[in-house]
TIKE-367222 format. One record per residue (C-alpha): x, y, z; residue in three letters; residue number from 0. Coordinates in steps of 0.5 Angstrom, whole numbers, plus 500, padded with zeros to 3 digits. Each point is the difference from the previous one (the first is absolute). Layout:
REM residues N
<u = X&v = Y&w = Z&r = ALA&k = NUM>
...
END
This chain:
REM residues 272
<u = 372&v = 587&w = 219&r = UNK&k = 0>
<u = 504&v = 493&w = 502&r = UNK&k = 1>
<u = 497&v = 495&w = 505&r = UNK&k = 2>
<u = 504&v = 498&w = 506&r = UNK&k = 3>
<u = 498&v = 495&w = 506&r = UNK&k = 4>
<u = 503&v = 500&w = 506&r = UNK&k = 5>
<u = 499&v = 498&w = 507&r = UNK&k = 6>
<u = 503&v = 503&w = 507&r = UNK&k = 7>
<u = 499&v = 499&w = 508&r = UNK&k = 8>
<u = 495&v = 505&w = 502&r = UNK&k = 9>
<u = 500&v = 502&w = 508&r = UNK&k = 10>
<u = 494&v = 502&w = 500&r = UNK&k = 11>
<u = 497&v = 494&w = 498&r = UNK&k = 12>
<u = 505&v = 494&w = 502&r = UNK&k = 13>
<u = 501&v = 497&w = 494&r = UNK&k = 14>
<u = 503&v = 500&w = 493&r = UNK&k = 15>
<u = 496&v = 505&w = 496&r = UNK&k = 16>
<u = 499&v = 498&w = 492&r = UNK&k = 17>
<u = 500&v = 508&w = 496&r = UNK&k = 18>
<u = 499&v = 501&w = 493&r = UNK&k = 19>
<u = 502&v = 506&w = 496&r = UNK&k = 20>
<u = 500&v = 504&w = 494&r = UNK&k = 21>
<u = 506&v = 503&w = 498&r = UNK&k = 22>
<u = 501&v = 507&w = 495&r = UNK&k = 23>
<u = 503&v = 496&w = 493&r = UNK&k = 24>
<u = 506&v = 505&w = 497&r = UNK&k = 25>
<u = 500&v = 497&w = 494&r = UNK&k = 26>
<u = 505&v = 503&w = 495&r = UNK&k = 27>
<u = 504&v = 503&w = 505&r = UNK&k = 28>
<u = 507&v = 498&w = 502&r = UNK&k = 29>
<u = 500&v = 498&w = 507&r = UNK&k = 30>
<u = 503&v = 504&w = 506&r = UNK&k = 31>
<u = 499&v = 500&w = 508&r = UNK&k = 32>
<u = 496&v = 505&w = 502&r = UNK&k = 33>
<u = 502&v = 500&w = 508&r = UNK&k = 34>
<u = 495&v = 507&w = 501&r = UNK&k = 35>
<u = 494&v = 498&w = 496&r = UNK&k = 36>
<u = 494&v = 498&w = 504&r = UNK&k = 37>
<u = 495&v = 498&w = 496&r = UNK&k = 38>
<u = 491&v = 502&w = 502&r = UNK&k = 39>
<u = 497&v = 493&w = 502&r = UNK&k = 40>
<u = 493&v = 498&w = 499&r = UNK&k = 41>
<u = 497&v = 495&w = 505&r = UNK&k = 42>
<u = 496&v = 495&w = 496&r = UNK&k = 43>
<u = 496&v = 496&w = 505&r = UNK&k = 44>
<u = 496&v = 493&w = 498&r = UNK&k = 45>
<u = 492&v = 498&w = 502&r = UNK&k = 46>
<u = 499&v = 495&w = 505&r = UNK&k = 47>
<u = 502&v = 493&w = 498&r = UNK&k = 48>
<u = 506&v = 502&w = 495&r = UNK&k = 49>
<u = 507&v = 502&w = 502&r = UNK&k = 50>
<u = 506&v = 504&w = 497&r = UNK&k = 51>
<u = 500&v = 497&w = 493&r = UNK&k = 52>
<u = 492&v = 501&w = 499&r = UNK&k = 53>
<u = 501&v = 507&w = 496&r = UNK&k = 54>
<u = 505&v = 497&w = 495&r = UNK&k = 55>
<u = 498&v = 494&w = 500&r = UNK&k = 56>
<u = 493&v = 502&w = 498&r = UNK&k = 57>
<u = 500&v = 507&w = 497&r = UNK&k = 58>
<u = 504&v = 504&w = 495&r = UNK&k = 59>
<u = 503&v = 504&w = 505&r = UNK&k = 60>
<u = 508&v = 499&w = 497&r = UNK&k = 61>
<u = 497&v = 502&w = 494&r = UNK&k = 62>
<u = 495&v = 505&w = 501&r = UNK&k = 63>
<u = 505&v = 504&w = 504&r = UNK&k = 64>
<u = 506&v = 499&w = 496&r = UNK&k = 65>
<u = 506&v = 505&w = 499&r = UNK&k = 66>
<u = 497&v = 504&w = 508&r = UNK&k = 67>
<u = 506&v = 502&w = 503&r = UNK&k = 68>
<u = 497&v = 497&w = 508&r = UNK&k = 69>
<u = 500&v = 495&w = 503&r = UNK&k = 70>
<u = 494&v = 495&w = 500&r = UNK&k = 71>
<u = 501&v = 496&w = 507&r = UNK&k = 72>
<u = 495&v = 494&w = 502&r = UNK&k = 73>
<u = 500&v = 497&w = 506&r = UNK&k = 74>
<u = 497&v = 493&w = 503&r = UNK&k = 75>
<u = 494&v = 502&w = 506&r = UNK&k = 76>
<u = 496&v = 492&w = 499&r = UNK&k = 77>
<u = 493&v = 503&w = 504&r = UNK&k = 78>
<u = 502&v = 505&w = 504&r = UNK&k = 79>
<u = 496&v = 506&w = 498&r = UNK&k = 80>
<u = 507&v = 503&w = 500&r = UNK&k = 81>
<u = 498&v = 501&w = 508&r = UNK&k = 82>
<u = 504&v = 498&w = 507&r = UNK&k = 83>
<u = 495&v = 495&w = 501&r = UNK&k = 84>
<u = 497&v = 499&w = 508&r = UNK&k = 85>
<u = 503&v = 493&w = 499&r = UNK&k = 86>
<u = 504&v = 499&w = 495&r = UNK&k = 87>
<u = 506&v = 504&w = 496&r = UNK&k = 88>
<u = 502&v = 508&w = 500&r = UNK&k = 89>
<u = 499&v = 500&w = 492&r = UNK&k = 90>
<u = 498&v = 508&w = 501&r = UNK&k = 91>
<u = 508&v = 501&w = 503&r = UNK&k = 92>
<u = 503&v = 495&w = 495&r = UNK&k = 93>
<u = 497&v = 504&w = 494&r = UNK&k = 94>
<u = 501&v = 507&w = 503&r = UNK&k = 95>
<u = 506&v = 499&w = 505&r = UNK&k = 96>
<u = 505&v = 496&w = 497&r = UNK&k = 97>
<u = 498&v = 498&w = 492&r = UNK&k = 98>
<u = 502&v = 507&w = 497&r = UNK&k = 99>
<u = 507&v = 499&w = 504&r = UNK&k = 100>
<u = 501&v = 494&w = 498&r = UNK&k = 101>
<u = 499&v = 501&w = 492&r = UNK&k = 102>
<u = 504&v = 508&w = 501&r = UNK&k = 103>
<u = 506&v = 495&w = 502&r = UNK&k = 104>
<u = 500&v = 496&w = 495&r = UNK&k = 105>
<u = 495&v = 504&w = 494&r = UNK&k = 106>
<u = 502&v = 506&w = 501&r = UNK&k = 107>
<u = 494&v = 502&w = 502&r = UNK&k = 108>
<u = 497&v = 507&w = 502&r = UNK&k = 109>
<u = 498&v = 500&w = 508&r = UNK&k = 110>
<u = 499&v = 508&w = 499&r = UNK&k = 111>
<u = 494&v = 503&w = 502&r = UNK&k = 112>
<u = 495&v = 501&w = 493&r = UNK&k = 113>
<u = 505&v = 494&w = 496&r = UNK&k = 114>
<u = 495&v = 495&w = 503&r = UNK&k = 115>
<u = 494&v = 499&w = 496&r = UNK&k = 116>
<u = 495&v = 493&w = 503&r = UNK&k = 117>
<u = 495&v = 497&w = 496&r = UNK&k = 118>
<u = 497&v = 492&w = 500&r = UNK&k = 119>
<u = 493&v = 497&w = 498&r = UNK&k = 120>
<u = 494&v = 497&w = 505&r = UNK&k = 121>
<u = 503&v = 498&w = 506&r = UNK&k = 122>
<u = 506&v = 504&w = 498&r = UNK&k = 123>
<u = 496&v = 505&w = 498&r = UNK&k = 124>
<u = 498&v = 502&w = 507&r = UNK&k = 125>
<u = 507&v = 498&w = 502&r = UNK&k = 126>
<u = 503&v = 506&w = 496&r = UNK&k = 127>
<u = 495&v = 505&w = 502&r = UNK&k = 128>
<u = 501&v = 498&w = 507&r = UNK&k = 129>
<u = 507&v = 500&w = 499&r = UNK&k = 130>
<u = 500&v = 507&w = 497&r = UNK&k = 131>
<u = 495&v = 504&w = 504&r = UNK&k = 132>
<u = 504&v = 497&w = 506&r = UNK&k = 133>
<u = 505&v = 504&w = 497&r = UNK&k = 134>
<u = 498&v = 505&w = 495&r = UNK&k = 135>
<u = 507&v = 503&w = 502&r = UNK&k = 136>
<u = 504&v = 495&w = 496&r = UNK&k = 137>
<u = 497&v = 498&w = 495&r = UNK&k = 138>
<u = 498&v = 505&w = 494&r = UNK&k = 139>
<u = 494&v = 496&w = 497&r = UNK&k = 140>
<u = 495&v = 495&w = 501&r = UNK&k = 141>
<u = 496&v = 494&w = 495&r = UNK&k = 142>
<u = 494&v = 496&w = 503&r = UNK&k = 143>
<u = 498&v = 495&w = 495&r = UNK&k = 144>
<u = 493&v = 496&w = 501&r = UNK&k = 145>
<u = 503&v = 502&w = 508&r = UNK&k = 146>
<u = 497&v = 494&w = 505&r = UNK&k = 147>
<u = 499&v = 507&w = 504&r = UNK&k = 148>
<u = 496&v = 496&w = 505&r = UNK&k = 149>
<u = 503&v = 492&w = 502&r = UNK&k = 150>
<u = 494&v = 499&w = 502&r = UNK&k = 151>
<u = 494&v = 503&w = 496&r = UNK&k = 152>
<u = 505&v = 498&w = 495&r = UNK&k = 153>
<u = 499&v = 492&w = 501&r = UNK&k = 154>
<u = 493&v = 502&w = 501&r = UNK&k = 155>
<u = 499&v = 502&w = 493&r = UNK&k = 156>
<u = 504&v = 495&w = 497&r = UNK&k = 157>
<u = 496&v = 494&w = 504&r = UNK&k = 158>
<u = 494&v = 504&w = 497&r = UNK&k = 159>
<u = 502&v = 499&w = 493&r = UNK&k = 160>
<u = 501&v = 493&w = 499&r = UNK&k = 161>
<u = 508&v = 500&w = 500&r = UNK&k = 162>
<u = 504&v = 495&w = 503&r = UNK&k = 163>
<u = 506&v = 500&w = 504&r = UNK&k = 164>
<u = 504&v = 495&w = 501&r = UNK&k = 165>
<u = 503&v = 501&w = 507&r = UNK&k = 166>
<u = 496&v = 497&w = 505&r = UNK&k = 167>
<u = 502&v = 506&w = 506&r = UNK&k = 168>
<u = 498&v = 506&w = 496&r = UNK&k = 169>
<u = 496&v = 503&w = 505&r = UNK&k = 170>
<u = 503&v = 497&w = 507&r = UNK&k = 171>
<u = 507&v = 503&w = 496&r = UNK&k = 172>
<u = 498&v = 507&w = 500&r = UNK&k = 173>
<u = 497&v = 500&w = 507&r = UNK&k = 174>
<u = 508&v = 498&w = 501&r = UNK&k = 175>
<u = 502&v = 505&w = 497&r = UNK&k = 176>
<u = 495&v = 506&w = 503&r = UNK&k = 177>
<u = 498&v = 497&w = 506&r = UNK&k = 178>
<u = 493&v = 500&w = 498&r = UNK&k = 179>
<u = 495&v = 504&w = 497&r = UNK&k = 180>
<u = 498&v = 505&w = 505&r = UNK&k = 181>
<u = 508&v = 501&w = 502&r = UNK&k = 182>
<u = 501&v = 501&w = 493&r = UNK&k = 183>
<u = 495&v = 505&w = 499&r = UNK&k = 184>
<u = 501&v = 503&w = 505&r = UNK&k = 185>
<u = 508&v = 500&w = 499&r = UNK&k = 186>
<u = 503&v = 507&w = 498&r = UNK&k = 187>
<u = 507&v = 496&w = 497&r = UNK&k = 188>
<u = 495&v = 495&w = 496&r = UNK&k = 189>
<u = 494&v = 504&w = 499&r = UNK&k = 190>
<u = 501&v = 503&w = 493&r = UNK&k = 191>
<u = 494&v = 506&w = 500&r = UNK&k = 192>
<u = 504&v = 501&w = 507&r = UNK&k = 193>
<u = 507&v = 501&w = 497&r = UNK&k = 194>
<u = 497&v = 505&w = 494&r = UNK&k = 195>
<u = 497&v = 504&w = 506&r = UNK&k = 196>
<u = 507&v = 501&w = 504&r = UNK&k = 197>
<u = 502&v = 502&w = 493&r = UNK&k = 198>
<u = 499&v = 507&w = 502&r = UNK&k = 199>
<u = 506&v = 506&w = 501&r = UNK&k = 200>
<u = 505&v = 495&w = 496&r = UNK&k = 201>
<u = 503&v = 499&w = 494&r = UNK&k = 202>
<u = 495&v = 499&w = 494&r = UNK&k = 203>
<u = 499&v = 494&w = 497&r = UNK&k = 204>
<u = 499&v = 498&w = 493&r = UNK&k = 205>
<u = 496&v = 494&w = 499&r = UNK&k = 206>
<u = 498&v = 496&w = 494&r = UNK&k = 207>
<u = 494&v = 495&w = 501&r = UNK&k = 208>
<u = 496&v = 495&w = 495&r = UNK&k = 209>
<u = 495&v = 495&w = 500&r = UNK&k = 210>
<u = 496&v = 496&w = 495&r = UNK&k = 211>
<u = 493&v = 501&w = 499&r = UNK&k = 212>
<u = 499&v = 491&w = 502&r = UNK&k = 213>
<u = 505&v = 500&w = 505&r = UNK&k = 214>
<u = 496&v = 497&w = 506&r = UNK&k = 215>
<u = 504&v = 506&w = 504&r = UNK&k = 216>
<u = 497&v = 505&w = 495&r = UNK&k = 217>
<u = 495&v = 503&w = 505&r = UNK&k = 218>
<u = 505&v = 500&w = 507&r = UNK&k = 219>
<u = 505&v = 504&w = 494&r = UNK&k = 220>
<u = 495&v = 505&w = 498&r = UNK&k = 221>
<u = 499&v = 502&w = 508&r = UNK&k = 222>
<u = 507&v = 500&w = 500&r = UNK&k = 223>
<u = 500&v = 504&w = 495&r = UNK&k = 224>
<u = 495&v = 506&w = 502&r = UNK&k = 225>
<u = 504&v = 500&w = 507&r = UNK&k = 226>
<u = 507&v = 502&w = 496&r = UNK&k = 227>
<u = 497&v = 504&w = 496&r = UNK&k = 228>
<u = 498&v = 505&w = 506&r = UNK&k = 229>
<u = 507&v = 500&w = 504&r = UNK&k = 230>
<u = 503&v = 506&w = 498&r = UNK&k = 231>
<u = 507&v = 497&w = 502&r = UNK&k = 232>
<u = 499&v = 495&w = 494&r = UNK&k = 233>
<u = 502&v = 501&w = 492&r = UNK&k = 234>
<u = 495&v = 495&w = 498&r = UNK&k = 235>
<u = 499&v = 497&w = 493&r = UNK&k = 236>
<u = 494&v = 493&w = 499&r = UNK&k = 237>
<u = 500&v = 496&w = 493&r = UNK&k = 238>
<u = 493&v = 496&w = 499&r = UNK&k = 239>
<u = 500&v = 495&w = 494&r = UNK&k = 240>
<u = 496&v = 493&w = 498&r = UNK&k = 241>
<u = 504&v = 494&w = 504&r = UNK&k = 242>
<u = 500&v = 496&w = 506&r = UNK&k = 243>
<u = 506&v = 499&w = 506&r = UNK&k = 244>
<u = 504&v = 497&w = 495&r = UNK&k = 245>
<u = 507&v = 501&w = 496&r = UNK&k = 246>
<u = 497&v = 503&w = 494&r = UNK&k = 247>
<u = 497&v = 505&w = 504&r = UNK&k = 248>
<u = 507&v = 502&w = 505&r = UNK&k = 249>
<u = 505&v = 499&w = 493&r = UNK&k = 250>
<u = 495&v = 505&w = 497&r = UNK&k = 251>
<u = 501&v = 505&w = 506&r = UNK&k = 252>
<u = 508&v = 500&w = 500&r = UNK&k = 253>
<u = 503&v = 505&w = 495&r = UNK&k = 254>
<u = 494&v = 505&w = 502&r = UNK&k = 255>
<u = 502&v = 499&w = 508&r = UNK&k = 256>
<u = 506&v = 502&w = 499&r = UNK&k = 257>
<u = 500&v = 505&w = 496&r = UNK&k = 258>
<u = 496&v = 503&w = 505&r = UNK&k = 259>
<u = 504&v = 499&w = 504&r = UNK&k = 260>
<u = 507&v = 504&w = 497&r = UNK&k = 261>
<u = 505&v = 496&w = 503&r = UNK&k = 262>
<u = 505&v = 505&w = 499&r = UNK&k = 263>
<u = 507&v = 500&w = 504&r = UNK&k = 264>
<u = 499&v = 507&w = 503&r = UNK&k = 265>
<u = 508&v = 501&w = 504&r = UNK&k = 266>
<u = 507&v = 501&w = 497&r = UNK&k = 267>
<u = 502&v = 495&w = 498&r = UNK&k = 268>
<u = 507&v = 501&w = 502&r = UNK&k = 269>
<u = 498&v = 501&w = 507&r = UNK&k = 270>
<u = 504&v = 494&w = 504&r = UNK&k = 271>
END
């Protein structure tokens, strides 16, 4: 697969937007304009503090995933949870609304239902799965890895251990994203055990979700874990192995999650 950085205006956010991507390589083929061709696209989101660049600069994922034909698409959402947040930007719109017209306008990537595939990792762990059970119709599969399921619990559990952040607003942040702990629990946009419950009478989704057995988020995982195992309206897949919240532990996960995943182009590929 071949990196490519580029930088748009979004209209949701108002102001430019950096998106990194990873496109199929064809290596040996001789060159030709594929007008028609729409390519499945994976949404990788990043954890909290890292941006756009993250997955690539500090994994194996151009080449884990090498000779895939799909689109790999990672966008930049800073702290935001990957939410419209109560006083601040609408990244929940930028990410769902407007990135997939942007890259099938300038990618070809698929915006058909089922070609639409969204993963991400702790912070963007929760945003995928938010984003997919917001709208089980679109995408095909799901992966949480080490999924801060709960901001708040979250930090709890990372104060906890000993970590330390070097932001200094965590904590201030998600309460401006959600507007506090008791709208956010109460929240059935935000709340992730509430969306799973409106999964019923629509499309079955297929989730892949991992955490290492040292992350400090283990435990908030494990509840995570038994709830999705008891929706009916989820295909749900967990991995456990040694390891903390960490690189090596996510890099470990990549090719097992996709290919769970089975991203596949699923309409003619003729069709205009």
């Amino acid at each position: 697969m071949m990196p490519a950085t580029f930088t748009h205006r979004s209209y949701y956010l108002g102001m430019d937007m950096p998106v990194t991507v990873l496109l199929p390589d064809k290596q040996n083929v001789v060159p030709a304009l594929e007008n028609e061709r729409r390519y499945p696209v994976l949404y990788l989101l990043h954890g909290h503090g890292d941006d756009n660049t993250a997955w690539l600069r500090k994994s194996r994922v151009e080449m884990t995933l090498s000779g895939r034909e799909f689109i790999i698409v990672m966008p930049c959402a800073h702290r935001s949870f990957y939410t419209n947040a109560k006083a601040g930007h609408l990244f929940f719109d930028y990410i769902t609304k407007e990135l997939p017209m942007v890259t099938a306008n300038t990618f070809h990537a698929s915006t058909k239902p089922k070609e639409q595939y969204i993963a991400g990792l702790s912070m963007g762990g929760y945003g995928a799965l938010k984003i997919a059970f917001s709208y089980p119709e679109i995408y095909a599969a799901c992966g949480a890895l080490s999924a801060a399921v709960d901001p708040y619990q979250s930090w709890e559990a990372i104060k906890n251990t000993g970590m330390k952040f070097t932001v200094p607003d965590c904590e201030e942040n998600t309460d401006r994203v959600f507007g506090g702990e008791e709208a956010f629990r109460h929240s059935e946009t935000d709340n992730i055990y509430k969306l799973a419950g409106h999964l019923q009478g629509k499309e079955t989704l297929r989730v892949y979700h991992a955490c290492a057995l040292s992350d400090p988020l283990y435990v908030l995982n494990q509840e995570l874990k038994s709830a999705l195992e008891q929706n009916s309206h989820i295909e749900y897949h967990y991995e456990e192995c040694e390891g903390g919240h960490d690189w090596i532990f996510w890099d470990r996960q990549i090719e097992a999650m996709v290919n769970f995943m089975r991203i596949t182009t699923t309409y003619d590929q003729n069709e205009s």
